[in-house]
TORTOR-995390 format. One record per residue (C-alpha): x, y negated, z negated. Coordinates in steps of 0.25 Angstrom, whole numbers, plus 5000, padded with zeros to 4 digits. Each point is the difference from the previous one (the first is absolute). Last residue first. Layout:
<pts>
XYZ
...
</pts>
This chain:
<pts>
515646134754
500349954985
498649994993
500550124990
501149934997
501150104994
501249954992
501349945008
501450004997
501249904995
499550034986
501350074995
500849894999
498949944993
500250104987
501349974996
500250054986
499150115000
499850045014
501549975002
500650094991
499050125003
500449985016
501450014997
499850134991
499150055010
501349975009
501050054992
498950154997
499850035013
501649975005
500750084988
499150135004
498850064993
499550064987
501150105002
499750145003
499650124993
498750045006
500550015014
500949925008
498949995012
498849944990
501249914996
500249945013
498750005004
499749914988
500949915002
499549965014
498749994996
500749914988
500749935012
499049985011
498949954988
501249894995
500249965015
498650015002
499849884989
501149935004
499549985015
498849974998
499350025016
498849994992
499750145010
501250054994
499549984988
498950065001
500450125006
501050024988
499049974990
499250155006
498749965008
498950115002
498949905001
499650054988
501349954992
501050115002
501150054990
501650025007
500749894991
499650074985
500449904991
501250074991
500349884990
501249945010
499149995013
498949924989
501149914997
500449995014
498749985005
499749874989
501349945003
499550005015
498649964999
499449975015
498750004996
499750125008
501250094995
499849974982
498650035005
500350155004
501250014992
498949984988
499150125007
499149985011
498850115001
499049895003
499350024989
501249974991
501250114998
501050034988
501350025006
500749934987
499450034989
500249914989
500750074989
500249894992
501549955006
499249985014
499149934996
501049904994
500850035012
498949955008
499849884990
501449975003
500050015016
498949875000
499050005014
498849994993
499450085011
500950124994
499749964987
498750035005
500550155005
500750034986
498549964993
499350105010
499050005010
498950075003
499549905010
499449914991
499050054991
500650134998
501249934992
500750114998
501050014987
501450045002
500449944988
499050034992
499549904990
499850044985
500349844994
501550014998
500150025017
499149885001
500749924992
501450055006
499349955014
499649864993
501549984996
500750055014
498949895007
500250025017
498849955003
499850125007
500450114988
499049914992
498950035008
500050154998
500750004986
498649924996
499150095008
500750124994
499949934986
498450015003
499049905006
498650075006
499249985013
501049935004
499749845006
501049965010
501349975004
500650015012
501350055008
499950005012
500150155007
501450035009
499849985016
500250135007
501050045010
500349855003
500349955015
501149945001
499949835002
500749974986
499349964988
500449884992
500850044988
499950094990
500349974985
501050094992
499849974986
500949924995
500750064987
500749874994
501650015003
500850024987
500550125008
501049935009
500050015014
500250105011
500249995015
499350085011
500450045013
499050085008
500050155004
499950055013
499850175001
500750055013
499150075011
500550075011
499450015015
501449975007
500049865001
499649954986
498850004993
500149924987
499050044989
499449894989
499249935011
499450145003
499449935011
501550035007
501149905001
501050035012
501550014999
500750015011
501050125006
501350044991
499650054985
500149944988
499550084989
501450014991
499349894989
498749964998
499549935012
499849864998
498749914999
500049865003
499649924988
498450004997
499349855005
499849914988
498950004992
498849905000
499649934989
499150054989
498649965001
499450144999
500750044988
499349894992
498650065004
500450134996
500549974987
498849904997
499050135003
501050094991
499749884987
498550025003
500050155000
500949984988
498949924991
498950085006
500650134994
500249924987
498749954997
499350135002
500850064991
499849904990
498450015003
500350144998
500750004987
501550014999
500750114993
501149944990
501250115001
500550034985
499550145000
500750045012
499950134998
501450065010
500649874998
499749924987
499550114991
501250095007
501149884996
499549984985
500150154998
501250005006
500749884991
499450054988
500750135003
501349955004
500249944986
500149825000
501549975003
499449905010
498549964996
498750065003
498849905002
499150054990
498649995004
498949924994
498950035009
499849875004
501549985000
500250105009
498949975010
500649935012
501350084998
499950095013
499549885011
501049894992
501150094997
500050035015
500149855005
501249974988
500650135002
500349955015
499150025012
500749925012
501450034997
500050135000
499150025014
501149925003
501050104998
499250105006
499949925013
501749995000
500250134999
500750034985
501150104997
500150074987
500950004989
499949834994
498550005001
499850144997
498750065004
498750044993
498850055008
498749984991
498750064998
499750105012
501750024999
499750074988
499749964984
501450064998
500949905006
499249884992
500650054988
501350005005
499949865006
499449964986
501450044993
500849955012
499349874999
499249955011
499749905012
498650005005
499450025015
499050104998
500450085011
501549964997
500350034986
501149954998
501250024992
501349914993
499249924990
500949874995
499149994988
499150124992
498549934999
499350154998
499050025011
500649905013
501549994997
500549874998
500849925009
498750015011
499149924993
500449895010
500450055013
501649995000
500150144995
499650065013
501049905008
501250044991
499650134999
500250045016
501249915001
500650074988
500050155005
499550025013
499149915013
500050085011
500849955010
500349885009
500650035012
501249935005
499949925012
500750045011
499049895007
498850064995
500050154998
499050085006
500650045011
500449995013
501350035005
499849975013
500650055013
499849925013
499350065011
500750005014
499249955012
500750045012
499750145001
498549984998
500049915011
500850125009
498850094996
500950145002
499150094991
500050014984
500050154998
501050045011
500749885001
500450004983
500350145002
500949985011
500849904993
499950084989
500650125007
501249925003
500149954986
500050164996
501250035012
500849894996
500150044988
500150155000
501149985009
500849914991
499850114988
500550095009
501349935004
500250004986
499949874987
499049925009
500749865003
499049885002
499949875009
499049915002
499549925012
499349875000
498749925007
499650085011
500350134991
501450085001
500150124992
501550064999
500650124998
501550044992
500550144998
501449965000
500749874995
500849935008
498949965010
500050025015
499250124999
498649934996
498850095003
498649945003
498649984996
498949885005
499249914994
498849935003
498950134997
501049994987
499149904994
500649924988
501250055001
501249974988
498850014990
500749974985
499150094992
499749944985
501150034991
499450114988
500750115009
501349955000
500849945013
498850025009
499750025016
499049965010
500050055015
498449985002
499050095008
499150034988
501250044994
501350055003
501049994988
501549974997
500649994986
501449925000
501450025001
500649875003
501049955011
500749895001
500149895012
500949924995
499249875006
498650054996
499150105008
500250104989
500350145007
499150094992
500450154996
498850115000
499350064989
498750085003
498649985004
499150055012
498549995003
499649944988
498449984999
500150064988
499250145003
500950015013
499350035012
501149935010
501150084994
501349985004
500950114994
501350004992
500450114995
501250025012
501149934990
499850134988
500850085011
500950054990
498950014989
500050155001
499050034989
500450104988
500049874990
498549985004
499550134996
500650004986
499549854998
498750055004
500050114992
500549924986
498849905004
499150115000
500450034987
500049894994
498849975005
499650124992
500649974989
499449875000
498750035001
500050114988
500549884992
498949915006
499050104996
500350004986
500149845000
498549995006
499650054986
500649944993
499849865009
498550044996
500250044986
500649854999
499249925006
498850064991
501049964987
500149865004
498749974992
500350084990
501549935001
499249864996
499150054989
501050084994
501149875000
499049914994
499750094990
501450024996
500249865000
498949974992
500250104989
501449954999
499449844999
499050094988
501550054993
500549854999
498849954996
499850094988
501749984998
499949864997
498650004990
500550114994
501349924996
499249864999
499050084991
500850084990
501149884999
498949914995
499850074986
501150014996
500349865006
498849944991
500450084989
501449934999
499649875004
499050024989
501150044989
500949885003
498949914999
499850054986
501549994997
500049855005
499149974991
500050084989
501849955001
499649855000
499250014987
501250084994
500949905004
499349894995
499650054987
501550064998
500649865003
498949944990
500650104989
501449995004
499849834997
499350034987
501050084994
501249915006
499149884990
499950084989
501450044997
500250074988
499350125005
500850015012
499750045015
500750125003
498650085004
499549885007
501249985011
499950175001
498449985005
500349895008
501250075008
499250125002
498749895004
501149955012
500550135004
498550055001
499749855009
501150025008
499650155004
498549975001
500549895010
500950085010
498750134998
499149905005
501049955011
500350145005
498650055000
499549865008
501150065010
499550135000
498549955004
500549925011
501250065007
499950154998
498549975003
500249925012
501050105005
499050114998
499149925009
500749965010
500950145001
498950104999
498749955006
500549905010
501350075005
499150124999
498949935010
501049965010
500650135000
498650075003
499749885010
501550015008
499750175000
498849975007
500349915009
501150125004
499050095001
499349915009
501250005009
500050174999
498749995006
500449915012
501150085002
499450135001
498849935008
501349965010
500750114998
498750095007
499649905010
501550015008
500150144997
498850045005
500049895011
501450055006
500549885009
499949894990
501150094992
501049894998
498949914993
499950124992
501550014995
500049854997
498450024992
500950114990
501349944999
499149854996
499350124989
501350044996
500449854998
498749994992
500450094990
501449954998
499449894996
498950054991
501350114995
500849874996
498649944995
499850124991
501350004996
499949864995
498650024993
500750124994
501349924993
498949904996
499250114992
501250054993
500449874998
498549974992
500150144995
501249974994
499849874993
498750054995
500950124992
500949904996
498949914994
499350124994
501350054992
500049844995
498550014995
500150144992
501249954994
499349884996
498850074996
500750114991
500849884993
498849944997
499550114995
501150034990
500049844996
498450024997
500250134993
501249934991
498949904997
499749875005
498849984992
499749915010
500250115010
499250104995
498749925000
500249985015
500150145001
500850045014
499450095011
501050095006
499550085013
501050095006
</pts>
């Protein structure tokens, strides 16, 4: 209710005055208590708020535990973890809706309540004296006497002055009156206004985000009906077999076992049998027995590596042991040890004997009696990848990830808006980001921006610094050039969603603020960075020699009995018998903060080359273009000049018809940098785009001996079996290099691929093996690059 007080009415001070007055005062102290409450009320919901926030985000930590646990079904697996990640910007959501009521409703209010109340208070404390003090006046006057002239004149000053006093204070009185009548209107408004548009907010920041979930979800709907209907009918099948197995005579269950030479696993016999330790006390321990690739090996758990008791069983020979306590009991004796084991029947111990039997006549039948062969034992390996039972480094996640990215100056604040501490990127653009402007830059489409978590997701390691080496400071630079020319309005944080949109499609998808350069500008900067990759190359070529490569080993459980005998294939070991076992190298990892180097070839070797790779040379186009730009920046290996380019119109897969038909990914190719291929590669390069010569970006990545660069391309879904026109595949290339790491990752992703092709459209993207060591080789041809450069490119005047 609005109450405006008559500043002539209150010097008269009239009994409407004193009755307004009274009105105000109540009106005033019924407004404080109500304020009071609102203002606990609002803190008893900023505190529930949290507590549900919190428990919120322990649902959400249930949620990402219970699909870590489900690494093995990829629906499931992918689906909670978009769930999870959604549900966690729900929760950022909530903390910025609570955020903005504790700022609208309980700061403000309380600063209200607190300042203009309390000046009310004081006025109405002084109006109070001052009235008692002119009542007393006035009364002090009235019984002043006649006869006494002096106490006459004495009350009238006292009344003079009081009465003075009291218009004063009355009249200041009345105004802080008014002015709180009137102020209470607009803070109150003022409070709840912004409290209702952070609800609008919130809610449109939900709808935008589940509209975005919302074709994930129809779909998982969808396959959810038929997984019901799937699961009642394995379970089913399941209740048959069970049914059927139960009615089986298992009474002679110790005859199952078989030796079978054909077997898919390359085990010809497995099962459990007791061990007699070859300690002092002699014990005996159950263990898991097989027969493979003519070994007697044996396992305590299935994660233990095999423990091989015979190396070559061609060596060994099989018998009974009856002078033993214990029944059922055979020996194998080898030249250099014996071993004795306890079946659990008599049949079991025949089964035994008899499969090691056959694969001693096996192992003669398919590998001959060559006496030399038989005394040359190979020793097993456990190969791998790892360096010195090193453990691997991993994708960066979490803070290590965000740390790094945020260390790059301009990168504390988000890259449109200015909002510290950003906790997304934008990895194709190479910006950090707000979760406001990371939603926004969501629904202009991957062709625009991919966003992803820095503190969420996991990082490779030349994503990471593709990060580091653009920057907001860099992209701000190529985007913003104009926006003061313009006279733009940068948005701010807490700005409206709307402006901050509309400001984010003129700079992104119009790019109204990128400066286009003139052609004499053009023209100056394609020379400039053909210049600078001429100084590149020529620094490259001095570079000291490498060490030689580290013996190879075999990876592990492909040992085999006769020698060992290294093939052209370099990267293939031949052994006795015809097969062939993939070699891999051992490599050792640093730390990320290392320079990106680009991987410079060494001195050529004396094998002859398939075909030599095209120099590159600069000369005069017959036009400049952005395309050009991108084209020669991409091999001098400038992250900064190829997001010009791309700003300024180029294609990313532009073809430079001049020169080979070749395209910006393959010169960064020649440039020899893995982050300006991921660069590329992040927007939308292609990546088995072909030159002239029908060589793709593997192609060249194989002939300059660019092992990073091959994995990478490996990893983005390069096509390994596409011909040049001389009908070579990477693979044969390599192989004729005598590049070792290189056909090893070409060996393996073929390999893979089989492997997947067999299991049919619904299995896994590959096996733990493939993906350690193209994780291994990731790690060190980002952060260790010269380990990698132990082999040699082609020289086309080699003999």
């Amino acid at each position: 209710m609005k109450i405006t007080v008559d500043f002539e009415e209150c010097l008269k001070d009239s009994p409407r005055f004193r009755a307004t007055i009274e009105e105000v005062e109540g009106d005033v102290c019924e407004l404080e208590s109500k304020l009071d409450k609102l203002v606990k009320l609002c803190i008893g919901m900023i505190d529930a708020g949290k507590a549900y926030n919190a428990a919120n985000k322990q649902f959400v930590s249930g949620i990402r535990e219970l699909a870590l646990q489900s690494t093995k079904d990829e629906v499931i697996e992918s689906s909670l973890s978009k769930f999870a990640e959604s549900l966690q910007e729900m929760i950022n959501y909530h903390t910025i809706l609570f955020d903005q009521a504790q700022r609208s409703i309980k700061t403000q209010l309380q600063t209200f309540v607190k300042d203009d109340l309390r000046k009310f208070k004081e006025a109405k404390k002084q109006f109070d004296k001052v009235s008692e003090e002119k009542d007393a006046a006035l009364i002090k006057n009235a019984q002043a006497p006649r006869n006494k002239q002096h106490e006459v004149e004495e009350a009238t000053n006292i009344l003079t002055a009081t009465r003075k006093c009291f218009r004063h204070i009355v009249l200041d009185y009345v105004l802080q009156i008014n002015v709180l009548q009137s102020k209470r209107r607009s803070e109150i408004l003022k409070s709840m206004l912004s409290f209702m548009y952070a609800h609008l907010t919130f809610f449109h920041q939900g709808y935008d985000l589940f509209s975005e979930l919302q074709p994930l979800m129809k779909q998982l709907g969808g396959q959810l009906d038929q997984l019901v209907v799937d699961a009642a009918k394995e379970k089913r099948d399941m209740e048959q077999k069970h049914s059927t197995i139960q009615q089986k005579d298992f009474s002679n269950d110790d005859t199952k076992l078989e030796y079978n030479v054909d077997a898919d696993n390359g085990i010809a016999m497995e099962g459990y049998l007791f061990k007699r330790a070859s300690n002092a006390f002699k014990t005996w321990n159950r263990r898991w027995f097989s027969i493979q690739n003519n070994q007697l090996v044996y396992q305590k758990k299935l994660k233990d590596n095999p423990t091989i008791v015979v190396e070559d069983l061609r060596l060994c020979t099989v018998k009974h042991c009856e002078d033993l306590e214990r029944r059922f009991c055979f020996e194998v004796v080898s030249p250099t040890k014996s071993c004795m084991m306890q079946a659990d029947s008599e049949k079991l111990r025949q089964a035994w004997i008899k499969a090691v039997q056959n694969s001693i006549a096996t192992a003669f039948r398919d590998k001959g009696d060559d006496a030399e062969k038989l005394d040359r034992k190979s020793s097993t390996s456990t190969g791998s990848l790892d360096s010195g039972g090193e453990p691997k480094e991993r994708s960066l996640k979490g803070e290590s990830a965000l740390q790094k990215v945020i260390a790059i100056p301009g990168n504390a604040c988000c890259c449109d808006c200015g909002q510290p501490d950003p906790r997304w990127a934008s990895i194709n653009l190479g910006i950090t980001l707000c979760i406001q402007c990371s939603g926004i830059h969501r629904s202009l489409g991957v062709h625009f921006s991919k966003v992803r978590s820095l503190t969420l997701d996991s990082w490779e390691p030349e994503l990471l610094k593709l990060m580091c080496e653009l920057g907001n400071g860099v992209i701000n630079q190529i985007y913003e050039a104009r926006r003061e020319e313009l006279g733009a309005r940068k948005p701010q944080p807490g700005d409206p969603r709307h402006e901050v949109e509309s400001y984010i499609k003129a700079k992104y998808v119009d790019r109204r603020f990128v400066r286009r350069p003139s052609d004499e500008e053009l023209r100056s900067k394609v020379v400039s960075l053909s210049k600078q990759e001429k100084r590149l190359s020529s620094s490259s070529e001095h570079l000291p020699p490498r060490p030689p490569p580290p013996t190879p080993k075999l990876r592990p459980g492909s040992n085999t009995s006769g020698q060992s005998v290294k093939s052209a294939d370099s990267g293939i070991q031949r052994s006795a018998d015809g097969s062939r076992e993939i070699l891999v190298t051992t490599p050792s990892n640093s730390s990320l903060a290392e320079a990106d180097v680009a991987e410079t070839p060494p001195m050529p070797t004396t094998l002859p080359p398939p075909s030599p790779c095209k120099e590159v040379v600069f000369y005069e186009p017959k036009e400049y273009s952005s395309g050009l730009q991108l084209y020669w920046a991409s091999c001098a290996r400038s992250l900064p000049d190829m997001a010009e380019a791309l700003a300024h119109g180029a294609q990313v897969n532009w073809v430079n018809t001049e020169d080979d038909k070749r395209t910006p990914l393959i010169m960064a190719v020649q440039g020899g940098s893995l982050v300006t291929c991921e660069f590329l590669l992040q927007n939308a390069a292609n990546v088995n785009q072909q030159d002239a010569q029908g060589r793709g970006p593997l192609h060249h990545a194989t002939m300059l001996g660019r092992t990073g660069q091959v994995c990478l391309f490996l990893k983005r879904g390069a096509n390994q079996n596409a011909t040049d026109i001389e009908e070579k595949t990477p693979l044969a290339i390599a192989v004729e290099a005598a590049n070792a790491d290189i056909v090893t990752l070409l060996r393996l992703a073929k390999m893979n691929e089989e492997m997947r092709e067999a299991e049919g459209p619904y299995s896994q993207s590959g096996d733990e093996t493939y993906q350690d060591i193209f994780q291994d080789f990731t790690h060190m041809a980002s952060n260790d690059p010269d380990k990698l450069n132990r082999y040699k490119q082609y020289d086309p005047q080699r003999p």
